[in-house]
C-alpha positions in Angstrom: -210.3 -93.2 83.9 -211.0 -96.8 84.8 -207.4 -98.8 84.7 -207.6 -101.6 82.1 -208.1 -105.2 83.2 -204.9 -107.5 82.6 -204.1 -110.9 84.0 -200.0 -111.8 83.8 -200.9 -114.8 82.2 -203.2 -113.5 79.2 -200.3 -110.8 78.2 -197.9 -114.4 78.5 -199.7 -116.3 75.3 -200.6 -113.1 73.7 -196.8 -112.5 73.5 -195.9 -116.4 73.4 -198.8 -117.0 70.5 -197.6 -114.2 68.1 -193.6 -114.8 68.5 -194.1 -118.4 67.1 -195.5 -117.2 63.8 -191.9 -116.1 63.5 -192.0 -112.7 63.3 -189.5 -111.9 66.1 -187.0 -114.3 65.2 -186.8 -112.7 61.8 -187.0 -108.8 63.5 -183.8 -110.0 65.7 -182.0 -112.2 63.2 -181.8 -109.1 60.6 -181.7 -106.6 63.2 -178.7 -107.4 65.3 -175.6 -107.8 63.4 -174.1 -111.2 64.3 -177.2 -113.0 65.2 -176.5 -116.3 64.4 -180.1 -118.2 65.9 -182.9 -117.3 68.2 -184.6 -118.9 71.1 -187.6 -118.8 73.2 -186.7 -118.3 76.2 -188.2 -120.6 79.1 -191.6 -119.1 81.3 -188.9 -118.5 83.9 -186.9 -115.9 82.4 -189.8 -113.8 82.1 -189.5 -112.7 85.6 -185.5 -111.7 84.7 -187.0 -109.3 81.7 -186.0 -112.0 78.7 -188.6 -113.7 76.6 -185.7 -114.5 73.9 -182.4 -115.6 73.8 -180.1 -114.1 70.7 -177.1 -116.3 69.8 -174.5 -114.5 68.5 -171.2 -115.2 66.4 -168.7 -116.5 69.1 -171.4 -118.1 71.0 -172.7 -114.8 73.8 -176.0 -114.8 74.6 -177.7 -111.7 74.5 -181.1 -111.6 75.8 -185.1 -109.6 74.5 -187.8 -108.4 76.4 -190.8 -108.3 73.4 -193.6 -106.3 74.2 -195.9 -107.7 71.3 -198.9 -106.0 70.5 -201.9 -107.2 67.7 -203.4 -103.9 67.3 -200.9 -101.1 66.1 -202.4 -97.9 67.4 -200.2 -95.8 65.4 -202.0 -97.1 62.0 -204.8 -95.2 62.6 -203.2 -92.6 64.5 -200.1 -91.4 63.2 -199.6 -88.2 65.7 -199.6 -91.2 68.4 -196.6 -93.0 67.6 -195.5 -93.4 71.0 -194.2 -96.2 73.3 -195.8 -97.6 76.4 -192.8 -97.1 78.9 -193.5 -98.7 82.9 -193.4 -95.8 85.5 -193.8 -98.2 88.4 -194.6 -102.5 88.2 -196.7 -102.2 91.4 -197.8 -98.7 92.1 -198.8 -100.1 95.7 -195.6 -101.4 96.8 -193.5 -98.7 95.0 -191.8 -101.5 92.8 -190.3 -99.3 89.5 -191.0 -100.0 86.3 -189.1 -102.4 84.0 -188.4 -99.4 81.7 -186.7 -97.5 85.2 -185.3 -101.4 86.1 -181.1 -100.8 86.2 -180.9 -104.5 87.5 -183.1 -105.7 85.0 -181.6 -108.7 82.4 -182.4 -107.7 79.0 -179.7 -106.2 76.5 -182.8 -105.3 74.0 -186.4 -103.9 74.2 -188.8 -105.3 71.3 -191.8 -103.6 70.4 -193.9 -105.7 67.8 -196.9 -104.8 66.4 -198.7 -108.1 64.6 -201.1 -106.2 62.2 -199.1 -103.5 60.6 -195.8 -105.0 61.2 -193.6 -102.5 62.6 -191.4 -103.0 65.2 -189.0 -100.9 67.4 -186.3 -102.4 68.5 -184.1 -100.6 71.1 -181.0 -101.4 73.3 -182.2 -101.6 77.1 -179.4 -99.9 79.0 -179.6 -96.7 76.9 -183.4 -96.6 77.0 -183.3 -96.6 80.5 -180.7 -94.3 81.2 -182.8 -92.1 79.2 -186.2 -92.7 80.6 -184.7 -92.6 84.5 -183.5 -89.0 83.2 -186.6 -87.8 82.0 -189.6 -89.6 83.1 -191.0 -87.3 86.2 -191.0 -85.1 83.0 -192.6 -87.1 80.6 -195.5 -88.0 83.0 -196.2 -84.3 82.7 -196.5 -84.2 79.3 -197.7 -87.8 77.8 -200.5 -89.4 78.2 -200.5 -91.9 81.6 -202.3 -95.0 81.9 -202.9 -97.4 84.8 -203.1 -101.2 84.5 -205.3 -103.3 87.1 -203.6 -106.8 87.3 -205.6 -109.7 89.3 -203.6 -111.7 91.2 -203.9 -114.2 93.5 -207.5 -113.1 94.6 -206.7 -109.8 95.2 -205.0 -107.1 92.4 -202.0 -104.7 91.9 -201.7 -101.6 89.5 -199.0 -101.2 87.3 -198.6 -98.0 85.7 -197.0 -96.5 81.7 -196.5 -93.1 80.3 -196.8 -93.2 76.4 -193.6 -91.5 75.5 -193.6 -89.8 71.7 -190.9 -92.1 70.0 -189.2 -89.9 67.9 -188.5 -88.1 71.5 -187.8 -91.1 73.2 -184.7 -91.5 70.4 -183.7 -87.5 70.3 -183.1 -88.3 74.6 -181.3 -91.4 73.7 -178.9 -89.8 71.8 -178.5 -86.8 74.4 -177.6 -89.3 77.3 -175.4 -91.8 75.3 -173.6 -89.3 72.5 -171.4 -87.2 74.6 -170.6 -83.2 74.3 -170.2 -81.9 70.9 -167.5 -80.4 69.3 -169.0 -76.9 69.8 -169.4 -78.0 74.1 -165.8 -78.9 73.9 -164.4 -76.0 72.3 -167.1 -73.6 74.0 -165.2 -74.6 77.1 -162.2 -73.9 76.2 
C-alpha cells in the first residue's frame, strides 16, 4: 500500500483551524477537573508535543497534544473504533513515535473528531507506558499505516498502528492498576 501524502504544515491548520471553533477548549475545560482556562499554545511548542496549555486551580500548567480529525472513521465503521498510535516519527532515522516518546512534554493526549463530535481524551504517561509494553505486539495484530511527509525537498516516513480503543484502555488499566487482591493473597 502506497503511504499517504502529508505535509507538517497542512496537519498544523487542520488542527489550528478546527480548535478555534472551540471545541477543544470546551473538551478540556469539562474534562479535566480544575481547569480553570485554556490556551493555544504558540507554533513552537508543537515540536515539545503541546498544542494547548490547561490552566488549572492554583495556577500549574498542564500541557495537550490534540490530534484533531474532520472525518470520524468510526461513524461509519463502528468495529473500527481504534486510535492512530506513532510506531516510529521517522522510520529512516529510527526516531520513535510520539506515542513511544518518554521525554515527550504533554500530560494529555486529545483525540477530536469535528464531524461526529467524539473525543478521547487520555493521560500521556499511562498511554505510553502502555503502548511501549505492547506495541511490537499490536503491530502484529492492527492494522499499520505509513505516512510519506515532504520535507525540505526531499521526504521522511512516519509510521501508526491503529490500536482497538477499548484494548488500548483494558492495557492502561493493566500497567497503571497494580496486583489485585486475588495476586496478593495468591502469593501468600
Amino acid at each position: 500500500m502506497t503511504p499517504r501524502k502529508y505535509g507538517f504544515d497542512d496537519r498544523l491548520v487542520m488542527s489550528n483551524g478546527t480548535a478555534a471553533s472551540g471545541n477543544v477548549r470546551d473538551v478540556l475545560v469539562n474534562c479535566i477537573p480544575g481547569a480553570r482556562k485554556v490556551h493555544q499554545s504558540c507554533t513552537d511548542n508543537d515540536r515539545i508535543g503541546v498544542d494547548w496549555w490547561v490552566e488549572m486551580v492554583g495556577g500549574k500548567m498542564l500541557g495537550v497534544d490534540a490530534k484533531v480529525r474532520e472525518i470520524d472513521w468510526a461513524a461509519t465503521h463502528p468495529e473500527e473504533d481504534d486510535l492512530a498510535l506513532e510506531t516510529w516519527s521517522v522510520i529512516e532515522k529510527e526516531k520513535v513515535g510520539w506515542t513511544r516518546d518518554e521525554s515527550k512534554r504533554c500530560d494529555y493526549i486529545l483525540w477530536l473528531w469535528t464531524d461526529s463530535k467524539r473525543f478521547c481524551l487520555v493521560p500521556f504517561p499511562m498511554l505510553c507506558a502502555a503502548f511501549n509494553a505492547r506495541w511490537r505486539e499490536w503491530k502484529k495484530v492492527y492494522k499499520v499505516r505509513q505516512q510519506k511527509t515532504p520535507w525540505n525537498g526531499g521526504a521522511y516516513h512516519s509510521e501508526c498502528v491503529f490500536v482497538d480503543r477499548k484494548e488500548l484502555w483494558r492495557e492502561i488499566y493493566r500497567q497503571c492498576n497494580g496486583p489485585t487482591r486475588q495476586d496478593c493473597y495468591a502469593s501468600n
